[in-house]
Every structure is written in C-alpha cells, then in structure tokens.
N, C-alpha and C positions, 0 to 999 in steps of 0.2 A: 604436420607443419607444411605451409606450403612452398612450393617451387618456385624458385625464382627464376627463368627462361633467360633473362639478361644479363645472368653467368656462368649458365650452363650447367651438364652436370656433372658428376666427381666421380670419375674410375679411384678407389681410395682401396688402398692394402688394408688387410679382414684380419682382426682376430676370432674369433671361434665365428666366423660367417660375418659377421655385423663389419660394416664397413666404419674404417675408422678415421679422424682428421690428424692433420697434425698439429694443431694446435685445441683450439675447443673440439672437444667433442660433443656434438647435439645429439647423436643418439644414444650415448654413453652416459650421456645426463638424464635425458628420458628415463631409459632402460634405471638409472637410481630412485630417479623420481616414482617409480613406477613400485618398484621393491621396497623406498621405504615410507609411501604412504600410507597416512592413517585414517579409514573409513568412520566417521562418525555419524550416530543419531541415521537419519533419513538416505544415507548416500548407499546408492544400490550400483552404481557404477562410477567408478572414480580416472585416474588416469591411463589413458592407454588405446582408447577408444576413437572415432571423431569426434562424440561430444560424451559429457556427463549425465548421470542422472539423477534426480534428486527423488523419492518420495513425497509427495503433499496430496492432503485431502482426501486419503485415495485414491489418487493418482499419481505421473510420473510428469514431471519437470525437466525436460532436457535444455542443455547449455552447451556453447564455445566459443573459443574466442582466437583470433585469428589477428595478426600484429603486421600490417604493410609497412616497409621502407622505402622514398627513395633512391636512386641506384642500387637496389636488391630486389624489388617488385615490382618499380616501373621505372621511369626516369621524367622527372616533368621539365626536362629540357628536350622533350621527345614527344612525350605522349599529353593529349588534353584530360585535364584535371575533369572533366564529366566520366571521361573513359576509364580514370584512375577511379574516381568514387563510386561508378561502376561495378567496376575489377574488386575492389572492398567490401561490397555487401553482397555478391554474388559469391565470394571463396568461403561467408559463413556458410548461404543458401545451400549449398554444393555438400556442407558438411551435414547439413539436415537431408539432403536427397541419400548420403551414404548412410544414413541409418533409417531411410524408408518415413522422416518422420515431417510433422507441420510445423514450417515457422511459423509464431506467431509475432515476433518482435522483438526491435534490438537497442542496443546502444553504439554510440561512436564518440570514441574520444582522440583527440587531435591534436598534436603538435606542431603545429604552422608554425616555417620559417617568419621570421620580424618582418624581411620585405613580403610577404602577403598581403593581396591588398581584400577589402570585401567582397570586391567582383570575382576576385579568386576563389574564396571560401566559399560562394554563392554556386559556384560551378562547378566545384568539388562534393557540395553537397545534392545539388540537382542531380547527378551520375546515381548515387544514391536513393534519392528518391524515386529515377526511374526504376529501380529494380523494386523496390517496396512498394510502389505502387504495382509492377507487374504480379507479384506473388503475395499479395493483400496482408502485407505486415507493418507496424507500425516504429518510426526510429522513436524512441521514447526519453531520449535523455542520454548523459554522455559526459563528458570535460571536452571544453576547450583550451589549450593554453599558448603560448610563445614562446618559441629559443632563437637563438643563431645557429642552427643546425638545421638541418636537410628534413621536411615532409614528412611524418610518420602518423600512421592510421591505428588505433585499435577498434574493432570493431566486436563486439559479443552478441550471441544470436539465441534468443530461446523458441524454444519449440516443443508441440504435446506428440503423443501418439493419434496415428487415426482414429477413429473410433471401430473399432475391430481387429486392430491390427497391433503386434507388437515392435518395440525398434528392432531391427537387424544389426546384431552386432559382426565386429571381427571374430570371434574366438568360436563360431557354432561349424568350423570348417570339419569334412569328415576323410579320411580317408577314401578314396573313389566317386568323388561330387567332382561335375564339371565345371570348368571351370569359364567364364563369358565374360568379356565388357562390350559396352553399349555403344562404341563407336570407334572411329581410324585415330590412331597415335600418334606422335612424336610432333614437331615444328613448330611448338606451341610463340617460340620468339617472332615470327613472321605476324604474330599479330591476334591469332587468338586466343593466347593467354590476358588479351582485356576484353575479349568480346564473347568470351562461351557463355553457353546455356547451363544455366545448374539442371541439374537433370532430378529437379524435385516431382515432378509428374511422372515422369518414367517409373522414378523410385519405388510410390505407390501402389501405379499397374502391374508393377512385377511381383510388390511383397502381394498385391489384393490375389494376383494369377495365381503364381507358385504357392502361395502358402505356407503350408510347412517344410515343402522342399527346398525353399530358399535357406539354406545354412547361416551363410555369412557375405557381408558386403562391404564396401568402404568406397570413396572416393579417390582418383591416382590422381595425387596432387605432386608428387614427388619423382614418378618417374614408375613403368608396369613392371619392374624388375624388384626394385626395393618398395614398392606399395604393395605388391604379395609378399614378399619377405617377411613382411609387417603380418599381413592377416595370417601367415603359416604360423609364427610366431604364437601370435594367440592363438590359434588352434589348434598348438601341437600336434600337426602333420606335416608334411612334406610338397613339394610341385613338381611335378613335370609337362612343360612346353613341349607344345608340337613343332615345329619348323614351317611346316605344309601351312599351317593354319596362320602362324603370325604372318607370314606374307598378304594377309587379307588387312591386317591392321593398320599397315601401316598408311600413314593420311599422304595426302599429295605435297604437305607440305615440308615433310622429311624427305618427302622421294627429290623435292626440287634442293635440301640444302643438301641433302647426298653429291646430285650434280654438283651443284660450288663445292664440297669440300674435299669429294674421293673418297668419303665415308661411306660404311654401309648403311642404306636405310635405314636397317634395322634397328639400328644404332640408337638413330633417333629414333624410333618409337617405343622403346622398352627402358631407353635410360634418360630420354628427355623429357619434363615434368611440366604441371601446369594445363593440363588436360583436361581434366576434371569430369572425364567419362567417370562412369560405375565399373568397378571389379564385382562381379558376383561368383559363388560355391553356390550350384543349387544338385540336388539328389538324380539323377540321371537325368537322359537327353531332352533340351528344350527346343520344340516347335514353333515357328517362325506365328501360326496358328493362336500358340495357348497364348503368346505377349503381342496379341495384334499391338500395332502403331508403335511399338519400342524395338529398335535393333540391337539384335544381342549378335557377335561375331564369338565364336569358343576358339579358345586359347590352347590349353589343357586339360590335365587333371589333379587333384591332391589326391597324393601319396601318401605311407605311412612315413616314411622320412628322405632326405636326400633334397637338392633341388637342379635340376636338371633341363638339358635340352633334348629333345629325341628327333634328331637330323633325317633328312630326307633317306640317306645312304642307310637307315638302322643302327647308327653309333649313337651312341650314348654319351653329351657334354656335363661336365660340371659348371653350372649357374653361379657367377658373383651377383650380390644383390648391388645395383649400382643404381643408380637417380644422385638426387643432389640432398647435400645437409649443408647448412647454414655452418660458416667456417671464417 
C-alpha cells in the first residue's frame, strides 16, 4: 500500500511485532485478507505480494492496483495535477520494478470533484501519459465519474514476465542473504514522492545479473523499517541492520528535515515512505562490477528470527517495524 508523505509516519504500539491503529486497522485487515483467501482456477499468487498473478495461455499475467487520495497522496491545493497523474501511474510502475517485471498496460478510474473543469482532467491525465509514454505502456480504459468529495485515482497496472526471467517475489528471503536497496532514504514529503523514478530498468539488470541469487524483492513504499517487516514475514526469517551502513542511506533530504525538526536522520529514512527504491535478499556479497549502472547501498542481513539493530558500540537493539498504514 502506498505512503502517504503528507501525514507522515506512525510510531504505533505492536501486538505480536505488527504495528497496530487505533481505530482501522490496515495491516490487520491485510494480514485477514490474506488468511482467508480463496485461490481459484488459474491464480498462482494471490494476496500478499506487490502484484497478483494469474496463469493464461501458458503463461503468467501479473496485476495491481494502487488507490490515490487527495489530502492522503497529494494535495491539489499544492501540487499540479500533471505532477499528481504523474505520482498515479508511476506508484503502479514501481510495483512492477518490485517484482522484476514488464508493464505492459493499464487502466484508470477517476472520481473528479463537480468543480473540475476539462482543462483539469486534461492535465491530470497528461501527467499520466508522460509516464506511459516513457515506459512504452498503453492507458487502455478505466471509469470516469463525479461527487462532491475531494480527487481520488485508481489506477491498475498489468504486466508479463521478461522473457527469461521469473517474477521476484517477497517470500524467496533465506536466512544469511544480504540484504541492498538501490538508493538514499527518507524526505520523500520535500518533493519526491511526486517526482521518483520507478526503478523498472534497474529491476531487470539485477534479476538478468543476480540470477538465482536474487531471493526476494519488493518496493519501500511504506517506510525500510516496515517494508522489510513485510518481506521477513513472507519469508519466514528474521533482520538484522547495521548501523555503520544505514548511515550511507540516508538522502540529503532527511538530513535537511533533521535540521528543522531535531530529529534523528535516521528517522526519516527507515520510517519515512514513499521512496520507492528496491529492497532486495540476494545469496552473498554484491559487486558494484556484477550490477554495472544500478546502485545497490547493503543495509544488513536476514536472519533466522529476531529483528534487530547491530550499533556501532556491539549492542544489540530490538527493531519496531514502523513506516505509515492508512488510519
């Protein structure tokens, strides 16, 4: 689910690890949805994942779909509606770069405020098109409709496998795989949670390089604290951060709201969302060599259980998974 920057994220008291609201619970409903799903006919992956997968022809069908608000993903008394439609069909893309896979095409359906006018829709959906036109996929169809309420996007994204390659899921994590994401963290609110790169071409180079070493991947759309949480989950094993190391993650844009707020940096980069680098698990040490043109920064490692910090001094912290859930 993705991050919304413009409310920040949720330090939330844990029942058995999993952070909880206090009123809706969205990973508590997941985590239902999850258990009491039912696989039918052709469905080879169901919830849980970044996208679905479906069997056809012989092949594999991948799907998801991704729901913007706003005042919860953007604000359009703030931000230009290109830069929002944008932000929309970029947070599916991002879901296809986390499973290594090819969009090929989407839909979008729309709830425009009454006062909308054409020229607005026009510009909302150009934002849109610039990204489908950069990553050669087609908008194919959708709903439109009207309320008297506030902006709201769904967008859904399909995508194949490459031709050689399989998707990368969350759940292939193993005990003693290091642990990389592909760029600096946190301060996504200052502005580039509507201007990232989905990191679909990296995605690729890393599953075509790694191989079979590549375990497990996802996108941190939620914050690198609770979007490993999530992939330990499905892969029943454990984390342990380095301290030394995440000091390299963090982005200049965390380091500048540290300054304004007295907060640790750190802060922001492991529990602020909307980033949309790659988390990857891959089988021992990667060379800057093997993934010419993609930067991978290592984090840690999974573990058999536990999730943990391992501080400069040799103490040993205990990890809450923290980022943001919709509340």
């Amino acid at each position: 689910m993705p991050l919304c920057p413009l409310r920040g994220a949720a330090t939330l008291p844990t029942v058995m690890g999993i952070p909880r609201a206090k009123s809706f619970d969205e990973l508590a409903y997941v985590d239902w949805l999850q258990r009491t799903e039912l696989r039918r006919g052709p469905v080879r992956l169901g919830i849980g994942d970044d996208m679905a997968c479906v069997r056809h022809e012989g092949g594999e069908l991948l799907v998801a779909s991704d729901m913007l608000l706003d005042g919860v993903h953007f604000d359009t008394s703030r931000h230009s509606l290109r830069l929002i439609g944008r932000k929309a069909l970029a947070c599916n893309l991002s879901d296809c770069a986390a499973m290594a896979v090819q969009p090929i095409a989407a839909t979008v359906s729309l709830a425009l405020p009454k006062a909308f006018t054409l020229q607005n829709a026009r510009a909302l959906h150009r934002g849109m098109a610039d990204m489908a036109g950069r990553f050669d996929i087609s908008v194919v169809g959708g709903d439109t409709t009207c309320w008297s309420h506030p902006l709201a996007i769904d967008v859904t994204i399909l995508a194949r496998p490459y031709k050689g390659l399989r998707p990368v899921l969350r759940s292939g994590g193993r005990p003693g795989d290091r642990l990389y994401v592909t760029g600096r963290l946190g301060g996504s609110i200052l502005g580039s949670h509507l201007r990232f790169e989905p990191r679909i071409a990296e995605a690729q180079r890393l599953s075509r390089a790694l191989g079979t070493r590549l375990h497990a991947m996802m996108d941190i759309s939620d914050g690198l604290l609770l979007d490993l949480h999530r992939l330990c989950r499905a892969s029943g094993v454990g984390a342990a951060l380095v301290e030394a190391d995440l000091e390299r993650i963090i982005s200049p844009s965390a380091r500048r709201l540290a300054r304004q707020t007295g907060r640790a940096a750190l802060d922001y980069a492991w529990s602020d969302g909307e980033d949309f680098e790659l988390l990857l698990a891959v089988r021992g040490d990667v060379t800057q060599d093997e993934v010419s043109g993609v930067t991978l920064l290592p984090i840690g490692t999974l573990t058999r259980r536990g999730f943990v910090l391992e501080r400069r001094n040799g103490q040993v912290s205990r990890l809450q998974p923290r980022g943001y859930v919709h509340r």
